[in-house]
N, C-alpha and C positions, 0 to 999 in steps of 0.2 A: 061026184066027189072030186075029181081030176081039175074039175074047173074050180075049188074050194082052193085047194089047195095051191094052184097057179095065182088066184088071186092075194091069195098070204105073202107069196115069195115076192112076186109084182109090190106087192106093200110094202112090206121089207124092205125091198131095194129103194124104194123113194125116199123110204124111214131114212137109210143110210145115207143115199145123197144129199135128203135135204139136212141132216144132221153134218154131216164131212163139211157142205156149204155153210151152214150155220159157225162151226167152229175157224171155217178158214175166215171169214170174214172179221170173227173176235178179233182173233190173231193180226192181223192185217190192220184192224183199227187200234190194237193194244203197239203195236209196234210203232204205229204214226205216232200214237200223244205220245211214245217214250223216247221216240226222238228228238221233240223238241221239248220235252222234261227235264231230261238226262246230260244236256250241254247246259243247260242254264243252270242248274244243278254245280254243275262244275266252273261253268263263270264267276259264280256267287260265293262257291267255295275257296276259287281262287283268291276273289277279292280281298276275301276276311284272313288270309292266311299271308298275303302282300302287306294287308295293313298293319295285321299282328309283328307283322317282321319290322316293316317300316320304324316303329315305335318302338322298339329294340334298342 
């Protein structure tokens, strides 16, 4: 029974690692494309708000 139970825990804990690894990795790729998203983003915003004023 002793060894049932050791091999759950042992599972569990992979479960966890490889789940903690799975989400840091999201993470870490959601942050790349949003940083070069997030400036273009705002380049583009710039633009159309220079322009709008320009024509003023």
């Amino acid at each position: 029974m002793n060894v049932k139970i050791k091999n759950k825990k042992g599972q569990a804990t992979v479960e966890y690692i490889l789940t903690t690894a799975a989400l840091f990795v999201a993470f870490v790729l959601f942050y790349q494309l949003y940083s070069h998203i997030i400036p273009r983003q705002f380049e583009n915003g710039a633009k159309v708000i220079l322009s709008v004023y320009e024509l003023n």
